[in-house]
LUMLOVO-125892 format. One line per field, with one value per residue (C-alpha): residue number from 0; chain; x, y, z. Coordinates in steps of 0.25 Angstrom, whole numbers. Each point is the difference from the previous one (the first is absolute). Example, Ala and Ser with C-alpha at 12.3 -4.5 7.8 and 13.67 -1.06 7.14 Angstrom:
k: c(0, 1) $
c: c(A, A) $
east: c(49, 6) $
north: c(-18, 14) $
up: c(31, -2) $
***
This chain:
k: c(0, 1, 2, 3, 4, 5, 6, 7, 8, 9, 10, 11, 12, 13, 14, 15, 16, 17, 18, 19, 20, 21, 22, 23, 24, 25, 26, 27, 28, 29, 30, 31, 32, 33, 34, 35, 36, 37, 38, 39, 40, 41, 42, 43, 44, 45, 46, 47, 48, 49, 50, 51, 52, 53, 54, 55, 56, 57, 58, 59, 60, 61, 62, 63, 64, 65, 66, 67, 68, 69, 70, 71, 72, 73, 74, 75, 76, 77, 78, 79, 80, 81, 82, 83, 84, 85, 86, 87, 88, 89, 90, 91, 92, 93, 94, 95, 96, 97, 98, 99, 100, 101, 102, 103, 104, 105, 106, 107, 108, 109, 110, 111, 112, 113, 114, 115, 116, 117, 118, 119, 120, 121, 122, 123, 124, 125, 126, 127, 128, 129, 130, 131, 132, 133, 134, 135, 136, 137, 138, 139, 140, 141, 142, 143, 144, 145, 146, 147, 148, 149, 150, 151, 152, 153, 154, 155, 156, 157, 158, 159, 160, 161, 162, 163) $
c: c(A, A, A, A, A, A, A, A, A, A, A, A, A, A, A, A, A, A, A, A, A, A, A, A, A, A, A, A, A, A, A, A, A, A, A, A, A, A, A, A, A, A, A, A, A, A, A, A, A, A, A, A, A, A, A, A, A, A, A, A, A, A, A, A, A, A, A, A, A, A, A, A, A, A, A, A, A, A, A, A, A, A, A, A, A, A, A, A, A, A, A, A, A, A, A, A, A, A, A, A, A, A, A, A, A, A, A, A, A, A, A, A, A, A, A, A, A, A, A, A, A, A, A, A, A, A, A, A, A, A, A, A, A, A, A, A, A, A, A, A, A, A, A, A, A, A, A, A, A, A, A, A, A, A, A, A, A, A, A, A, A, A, A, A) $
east: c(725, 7, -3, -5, -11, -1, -4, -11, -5, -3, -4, -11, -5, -1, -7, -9, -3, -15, -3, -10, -5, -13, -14, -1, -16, -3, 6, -8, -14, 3, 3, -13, -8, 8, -4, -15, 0, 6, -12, -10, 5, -2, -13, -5, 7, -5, -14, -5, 2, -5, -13, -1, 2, -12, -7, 0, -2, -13, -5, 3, -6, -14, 2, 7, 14, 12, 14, 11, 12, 14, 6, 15, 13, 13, 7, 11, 11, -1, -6, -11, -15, -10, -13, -8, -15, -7, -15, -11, -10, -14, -8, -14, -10, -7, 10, 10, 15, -4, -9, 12, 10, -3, 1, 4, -9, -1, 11, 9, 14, 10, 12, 12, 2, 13, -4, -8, 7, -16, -7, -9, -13, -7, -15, -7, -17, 0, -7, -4, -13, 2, 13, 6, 11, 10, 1, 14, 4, 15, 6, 11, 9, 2, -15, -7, -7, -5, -11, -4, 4, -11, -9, 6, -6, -12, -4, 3, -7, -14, 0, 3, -10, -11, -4, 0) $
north: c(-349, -2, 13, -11, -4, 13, 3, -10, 1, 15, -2, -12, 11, 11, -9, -5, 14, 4, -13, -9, -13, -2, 1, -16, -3, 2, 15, 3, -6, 8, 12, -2, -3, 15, 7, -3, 3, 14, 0, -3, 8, 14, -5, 2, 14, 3, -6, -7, 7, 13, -7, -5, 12, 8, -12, 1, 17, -5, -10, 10, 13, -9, -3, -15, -3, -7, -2, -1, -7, -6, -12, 3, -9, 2, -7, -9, -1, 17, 5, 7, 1, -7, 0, -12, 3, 13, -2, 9, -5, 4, 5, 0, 13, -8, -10, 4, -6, -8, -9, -2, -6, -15, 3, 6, 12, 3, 2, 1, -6, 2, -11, -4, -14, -3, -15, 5, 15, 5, 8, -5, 7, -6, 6, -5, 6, -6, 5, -2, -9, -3, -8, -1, -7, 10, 1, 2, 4, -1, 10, 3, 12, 8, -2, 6, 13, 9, -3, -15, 3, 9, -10, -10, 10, 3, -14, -1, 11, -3, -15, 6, 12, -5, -8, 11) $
up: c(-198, -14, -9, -11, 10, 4, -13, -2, 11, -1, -14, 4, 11, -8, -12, 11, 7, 0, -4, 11, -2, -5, 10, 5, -3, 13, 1, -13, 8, 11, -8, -7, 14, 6, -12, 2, 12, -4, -10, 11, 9, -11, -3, 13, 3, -15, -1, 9, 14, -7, -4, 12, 8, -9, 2, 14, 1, -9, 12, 10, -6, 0, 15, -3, 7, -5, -1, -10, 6, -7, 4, -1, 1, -3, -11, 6, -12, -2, 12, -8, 5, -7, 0, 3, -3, 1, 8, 1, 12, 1, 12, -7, 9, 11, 1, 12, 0, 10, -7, -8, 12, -3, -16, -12, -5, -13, -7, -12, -1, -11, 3, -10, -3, -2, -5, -14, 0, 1, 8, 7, 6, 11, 4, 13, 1, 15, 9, 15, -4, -13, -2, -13, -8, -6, -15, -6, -17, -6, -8, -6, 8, -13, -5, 15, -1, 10, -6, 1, 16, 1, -6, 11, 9, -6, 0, 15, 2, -9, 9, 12, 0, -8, 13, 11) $
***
């Protein structure tokens, strides 16, 4: 190579080093759709799961059981874990797991959606003898307390209990 091409060419790469080309408008969406996932994800360890958890050690000190589980996935593009929704089922007292095979017990279920960027709260007050639709509430990730989840469960609880 000629050393006056030489010299542009190293001139136009080091004019152009550090530079990248702009995010395309899908790079930006999905950008924006990783980060609230990342968003999501710290509210459940943060807030949600902890709320769930006291919840839950509540129900079982006054002879209830429950469980609180994480649906989990693993991010494809980066290989991080997210968190899908965060659920805490109910076991009302005199109401075994087995009445429950066939059905959903009653429950709580915190779930991201990607769609509208909220989260989304879905409470089912079925049980065994007394179907039920479940009810579901919108809210936005950064505006969900600890809070309005223990009201979720407090309502469950006060439909569920108030007929036994």
């Amino acid at each position: 190579m000629k050393d006056e091409l030489m010299k542009k060419m190293e001139a136009l790469l080091a004019a152009h080093k550090g530079k990248q080309a702009p995010p395309r408008p899908q790079q930006q969406e999905e950008t924006k759709m990783l980060d609230a996932r990342r968003q999501f994800r710290k509210l459940c360890h943060d807030v949600l799961l902890p709320a769930l958890q006291d919840m839950a050690d509540m129900l079982r000190k006054h002879g209830h059981d429950c469980e609180v589980e994480a649906q989990k996935a693993t991010e494809t593009a980066t290989g991080e874990e997210l968190t899908l929704n965060v659920r805490l089922r109910i076991f009302p007292a005199g109401y075994s797991r087995a009445l429950f095979r066939d059905a959903e017990p009653p429950y709580v279920c915190v779930m991201h959606d990607e769609a509208q960027r909220n989260a989304r709260v879905v409470a089912g007050t079925s049980l065994p003898d007394k179907p039920r639709k479940p009810t579901a509430n919108e809210y936005p990730m950064d505006q969900l307390t600890r809070e309005m989840i223990e009201t979720e469960v407090l309502n469950i609880l006060q439909t569920i209990l108030s007929e036994g």
